[in-house]
C-alpha positions in Angstrom: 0.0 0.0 0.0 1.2 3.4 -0.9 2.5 5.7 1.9 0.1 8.8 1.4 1.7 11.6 0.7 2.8 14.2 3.1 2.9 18.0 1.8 4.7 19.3 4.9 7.4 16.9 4.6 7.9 17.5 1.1 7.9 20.9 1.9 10.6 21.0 4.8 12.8 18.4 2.2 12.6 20.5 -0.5 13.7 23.6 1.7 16.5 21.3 3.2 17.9 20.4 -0.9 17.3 24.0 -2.1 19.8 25.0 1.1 22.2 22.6 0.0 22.3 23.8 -3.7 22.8 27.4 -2.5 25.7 25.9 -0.1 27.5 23.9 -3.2 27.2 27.0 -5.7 28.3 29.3 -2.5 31.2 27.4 -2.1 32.5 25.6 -5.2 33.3 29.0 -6.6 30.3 28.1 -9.7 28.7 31.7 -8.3 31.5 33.7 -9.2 32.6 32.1 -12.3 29.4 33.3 -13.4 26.9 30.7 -12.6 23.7 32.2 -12.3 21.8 29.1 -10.9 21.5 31.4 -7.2 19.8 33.9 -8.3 18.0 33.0 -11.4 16.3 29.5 -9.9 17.5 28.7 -5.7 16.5 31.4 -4.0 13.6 31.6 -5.9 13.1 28.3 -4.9 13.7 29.0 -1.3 11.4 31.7 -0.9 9.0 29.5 -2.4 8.9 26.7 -0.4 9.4 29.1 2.9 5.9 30.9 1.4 4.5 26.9 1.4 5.9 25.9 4.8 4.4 28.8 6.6 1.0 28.6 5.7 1.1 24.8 6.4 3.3 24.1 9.1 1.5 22.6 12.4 3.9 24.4 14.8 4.3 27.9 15.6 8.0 28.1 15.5 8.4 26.3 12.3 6.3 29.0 10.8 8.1 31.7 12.0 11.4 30.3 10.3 9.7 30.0 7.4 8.0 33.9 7.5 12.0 34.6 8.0 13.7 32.6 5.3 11.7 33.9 2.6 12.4 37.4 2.5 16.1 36.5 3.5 15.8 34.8 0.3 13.8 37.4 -1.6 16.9 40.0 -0.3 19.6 37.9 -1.2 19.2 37.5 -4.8 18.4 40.9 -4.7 21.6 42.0 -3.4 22.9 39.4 -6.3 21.1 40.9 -8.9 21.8 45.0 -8.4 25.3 43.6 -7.0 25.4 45.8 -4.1 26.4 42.1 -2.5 24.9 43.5 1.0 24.4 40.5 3.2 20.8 40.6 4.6 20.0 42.4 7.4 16.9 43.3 9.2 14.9 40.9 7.7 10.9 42.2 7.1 8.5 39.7 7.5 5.8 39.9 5.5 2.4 38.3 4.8 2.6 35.8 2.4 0.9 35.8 -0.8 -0.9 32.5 0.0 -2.2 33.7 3.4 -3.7 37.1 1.6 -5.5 34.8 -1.1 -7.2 32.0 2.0 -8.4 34.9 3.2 -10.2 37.1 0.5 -11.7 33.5 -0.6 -13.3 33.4 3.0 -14.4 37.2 2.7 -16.0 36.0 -0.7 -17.7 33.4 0.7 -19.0 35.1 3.0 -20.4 37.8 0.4 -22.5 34.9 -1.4 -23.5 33.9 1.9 -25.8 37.7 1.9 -23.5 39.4 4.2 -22.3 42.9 3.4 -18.9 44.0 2.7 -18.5 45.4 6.0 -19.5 42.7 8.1 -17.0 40.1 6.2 -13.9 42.5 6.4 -15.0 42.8 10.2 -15.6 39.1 10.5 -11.9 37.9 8.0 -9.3 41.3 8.4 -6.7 40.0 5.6 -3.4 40.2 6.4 
């Protein structure tokens, strides 16, 4: 019988590879002989599946890793791309895109449910 498949594992093993990838290019000197794989595709990748594991981790502190690594991320290749190479510093959590979306699906529910506008923005304040 088929193990069934477990999205937050995935999740925390893809974040796990995607680290390692950033390590190998960081340190076998493929970054500065102009690989672009860091910027252009892993911490893309990394913000990504920090985005995913927030919204469905089970455990308060494992989602507050994940609201951290993806804007480190999101600066990083930043800081590749304009090479200004500033290390990331102060990093700003913000609200992920998938959280915003859940949440003006529940205020649109509750507009076909006959409730005004103002009573479902009371009732669901998106993020």
């Amino acid at each position: 019988m088929a193990k069934e498949f477990d999205e937050l594992e995935y999740t925390r093993d893809r974040e796990i590879k995607t680290l390692l990838a950033i390590q190998a290019h960081a340190t076998d000197g493929s970054a500065l002989e102009g690989c672009t794989c860091l910027q252009g595709k892993h911490f893309y990748e990394l913000e990504n599946n920090s985005e995913e594991g927030m919204t469905i981790a089970d455990r308060e502190k494992e989602k507050e890793f994940y609201a951290k690594m993806g804007p480190f991320a999101r600066q990083a290749r930043k800081a590749i791309v304009d090479q200004t190479w500033e290390f990331p510093k102060n990093i700003i959590v913000e609200k992920p895109h998938a959280l915003v979306i859940d949440c003006e699906k529940k205020i649109e529910k509750c507009l076909l449910q006959g409730h005004t506008e103002e009573e479902c923005l009371l009732k669901y304040p998106c993020p």
